[in-house]
C-alpha positions as CSV (number, residue, x, y, z in Angstrom):
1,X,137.8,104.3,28.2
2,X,137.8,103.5,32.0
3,X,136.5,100.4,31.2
4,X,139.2,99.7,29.0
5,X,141.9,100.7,31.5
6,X,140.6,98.5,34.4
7,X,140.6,95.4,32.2
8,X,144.1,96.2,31.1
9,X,145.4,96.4,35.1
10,X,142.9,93.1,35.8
11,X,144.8,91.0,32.7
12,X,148.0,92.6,34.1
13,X,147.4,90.9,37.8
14,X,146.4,88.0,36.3
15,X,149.2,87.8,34.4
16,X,151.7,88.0,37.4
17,X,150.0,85.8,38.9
18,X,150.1,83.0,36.5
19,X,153.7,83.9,35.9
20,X,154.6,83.7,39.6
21,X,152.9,80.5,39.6
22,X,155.0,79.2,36.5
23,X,158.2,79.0,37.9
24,X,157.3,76.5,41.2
25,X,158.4,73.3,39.5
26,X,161.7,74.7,38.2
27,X,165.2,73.7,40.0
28,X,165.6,76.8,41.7
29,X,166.4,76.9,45.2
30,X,163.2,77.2,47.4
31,X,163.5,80.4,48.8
32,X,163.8,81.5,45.4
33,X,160.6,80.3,44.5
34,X,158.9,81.8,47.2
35,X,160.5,84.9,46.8
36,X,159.1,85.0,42.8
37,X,155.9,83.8,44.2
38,X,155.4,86.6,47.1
39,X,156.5,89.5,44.5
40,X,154.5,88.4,41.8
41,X,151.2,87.5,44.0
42,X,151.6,91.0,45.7
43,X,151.9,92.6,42.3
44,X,149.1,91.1,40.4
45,X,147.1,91.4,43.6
46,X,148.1,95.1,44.0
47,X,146.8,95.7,39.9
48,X,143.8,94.1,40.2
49,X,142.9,95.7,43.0
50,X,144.0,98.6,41.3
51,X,141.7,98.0,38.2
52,X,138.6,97.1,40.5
53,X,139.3,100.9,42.0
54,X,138.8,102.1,38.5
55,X,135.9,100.1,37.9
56,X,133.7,101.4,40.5
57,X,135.4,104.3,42.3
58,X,132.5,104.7,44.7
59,X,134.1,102.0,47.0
60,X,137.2,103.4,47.0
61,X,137.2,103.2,50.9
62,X,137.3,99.5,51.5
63,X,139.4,98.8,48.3
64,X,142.4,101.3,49.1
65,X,142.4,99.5,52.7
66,X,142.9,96.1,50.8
67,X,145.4,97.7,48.6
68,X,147.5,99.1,51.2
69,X,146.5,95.4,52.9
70,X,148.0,93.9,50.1
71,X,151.2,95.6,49.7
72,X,152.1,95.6,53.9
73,X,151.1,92.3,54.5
74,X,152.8,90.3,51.4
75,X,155.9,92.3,52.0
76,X,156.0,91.5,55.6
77,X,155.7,88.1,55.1
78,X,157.8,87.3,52.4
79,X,160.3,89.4,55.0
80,X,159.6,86.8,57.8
81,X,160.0,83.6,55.8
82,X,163.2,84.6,54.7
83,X,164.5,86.1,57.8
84,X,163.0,82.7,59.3
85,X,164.6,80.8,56.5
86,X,168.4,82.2,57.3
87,X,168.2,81.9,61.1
88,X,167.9,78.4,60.1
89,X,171.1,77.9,58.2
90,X,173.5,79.2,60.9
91,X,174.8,76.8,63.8
């Protein structure tokens, strides 16, 4: 059963992360696409970190620092590209 649940949250975060990756070549503005991109990375990167905690729980330790690792730092920089992004546009 645990098995089964950590390869459900790994086909999850590979999942986002394909579909975050589909929507580059569209005609979507580029801060758009790198907003999609950031959320969906984080996400599937978050789950399957998540299912590699359920796979072996005995390095719980160094995988709930990459998790929280994760989730700060792909926040933060999405946050700073577009903050970077709209200082930009403004004479």
């Amino acid at each position: 059963m645990r098995l089964t649940v950590s390869l459900v949250f790994l086909g999850l975060g590979l999942f986002f992360w394909i579909w975050g990756t589909l929507w580059l070549p569209g005609r979507k503005t580029l801060l758009w696409k790198i907003h999609v991109l950031g959320v969906s990375d984080s996400l599937g990167s978050a789950l399957i970190i998540v299912g590699l905690l359920i796979r072996s729980p005995e390095n719980w330790a160094a995988l709930t620092l990459a998790l929280i690792s994760v989730i700060f730092w792909g926040t933060s920089f999405g946050f700073v590209i577009a903050r970077g992004a709209g200082s930009r546009r403004q004479p």
